[in-house]
Structure formats: C-alpha cells, structure tokens
N, C-alpha and C positions, 0 to 999 in steps of 0.2 A: 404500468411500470411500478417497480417498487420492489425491493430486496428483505429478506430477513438476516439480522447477523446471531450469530453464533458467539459467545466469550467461552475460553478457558483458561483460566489463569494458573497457569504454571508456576513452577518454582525459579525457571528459568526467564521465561517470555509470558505476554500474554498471546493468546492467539484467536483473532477473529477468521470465521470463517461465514463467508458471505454468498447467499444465492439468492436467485432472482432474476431481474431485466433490470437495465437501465441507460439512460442517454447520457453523453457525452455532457450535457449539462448538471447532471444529478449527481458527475463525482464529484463534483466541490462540494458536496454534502457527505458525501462519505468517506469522504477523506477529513472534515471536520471531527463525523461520528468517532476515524480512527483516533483521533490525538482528543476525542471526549472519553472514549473507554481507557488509553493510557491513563488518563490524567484519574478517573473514577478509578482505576486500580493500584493506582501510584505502579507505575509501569514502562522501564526507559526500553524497553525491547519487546517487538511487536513483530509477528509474524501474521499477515493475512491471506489467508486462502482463497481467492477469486477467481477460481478454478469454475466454478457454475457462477460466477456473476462477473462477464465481460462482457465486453461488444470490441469491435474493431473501429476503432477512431480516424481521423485525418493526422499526420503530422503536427498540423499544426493545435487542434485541440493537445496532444499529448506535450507540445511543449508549453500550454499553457498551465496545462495540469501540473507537469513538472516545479514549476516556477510557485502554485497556491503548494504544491506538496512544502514546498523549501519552506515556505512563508509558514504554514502553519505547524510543520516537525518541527523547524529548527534544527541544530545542528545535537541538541543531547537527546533525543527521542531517534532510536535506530530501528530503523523498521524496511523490514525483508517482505516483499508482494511477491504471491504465485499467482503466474495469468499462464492460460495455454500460449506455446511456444509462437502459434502461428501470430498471435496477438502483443509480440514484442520488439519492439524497434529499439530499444533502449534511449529513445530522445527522451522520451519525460523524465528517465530516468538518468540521464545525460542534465539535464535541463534543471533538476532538485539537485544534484548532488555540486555543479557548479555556483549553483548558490546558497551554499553550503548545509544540504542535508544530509544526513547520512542515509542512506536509501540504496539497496540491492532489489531489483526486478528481477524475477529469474522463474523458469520455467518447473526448476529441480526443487521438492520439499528440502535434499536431503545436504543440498548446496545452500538453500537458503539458513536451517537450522545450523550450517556449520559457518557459516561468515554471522549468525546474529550472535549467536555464542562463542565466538573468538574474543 
C-alpha cells in the first residue's frame, strides 16, 4: 500500500494528484496530507486528482470519511476531489458538506476547475 502525491501550485489552486493503492483506513491520512499541502502553500483552493488512487469503499466508511473531511477542511479551505464516476455515491460528500465543508466530488476535471474557481 502506499501512494505518491504530485503538488502544483497554480496561480488559481493548488492541485495534488495522487496514485497508488490504498484502504479505506489510509484516507484519513491523506486527507490530513491535503489540508498539510494547503497549509505548506498558503492555499485556500485545492483540486485533487484521485483518478489512479481510489478503491471502492462501504457507505459507511465514506460517511465517516465525509465527517474527518469536514473536521479537518473546515469550512475556508474549498476543495474539489476527482474519483472515477463508478466510485461516487456523494455520501462522503453529502456527509463533509453538512458539516460544514466546502467539498465538490465529481467525476468531471472540467466541472471541478469551474465550481473551485467560481
């Protein structure tokens, strides 16, 4: 198990892109990693590409996921996640945003870069 991340910091966003493997355990670390590279970029908008680094989850992990995402974005850190389509239920994504994250899950780069940039 284990992933590499990619940084580009933009003039707009930063944007990690991530590949690799990893369990349902290991994204509370990489979702850490995200809101570490904001913070090391001074960076309130984040777009990650996890297009090569998913797995398919239970419901219930994604709404736990959803819930550390809220706790550790918070509500000023706005960050857009690309997963393949087949890998999106929008609970986690459901689940961060009710507790007040700002957070877009979306399968589209071209949807993501235009709601992180609005």
């Amino acid at each position: 198990m284990g992933y590499k991340l990619t940084v580009e910091n933009g003039p707009e966003y930063l944007k990690l892109t991530a590949v690799g493997d990893h369990s349902a355990e290991e994204m509370y670390a990489f979702i850490d990693n995200i809101k570490a590279e904001a913070v090391r970029n001074d960076s309130k908008r984040v777009l990650v590409d996890s297009f090569e680094y998913s797995t398919l989850m239970s419901e219930a992990d994604k709404f736990a996921l959803g819930s550390h995402l809220a706790k550790t974005f918070g509500p000023r850190l706005k960050v857009a996640i690309m997963l393949p389509a087949e890998h999106i239920s929008k609970l986690g994504e459901l689940a961060a945003v009710n507790r007040g994250a700002n957070l877009l899950v979306t399968p589209s780069e071209s949807d993501a870069i235009a709601w992180l940039t609005a």
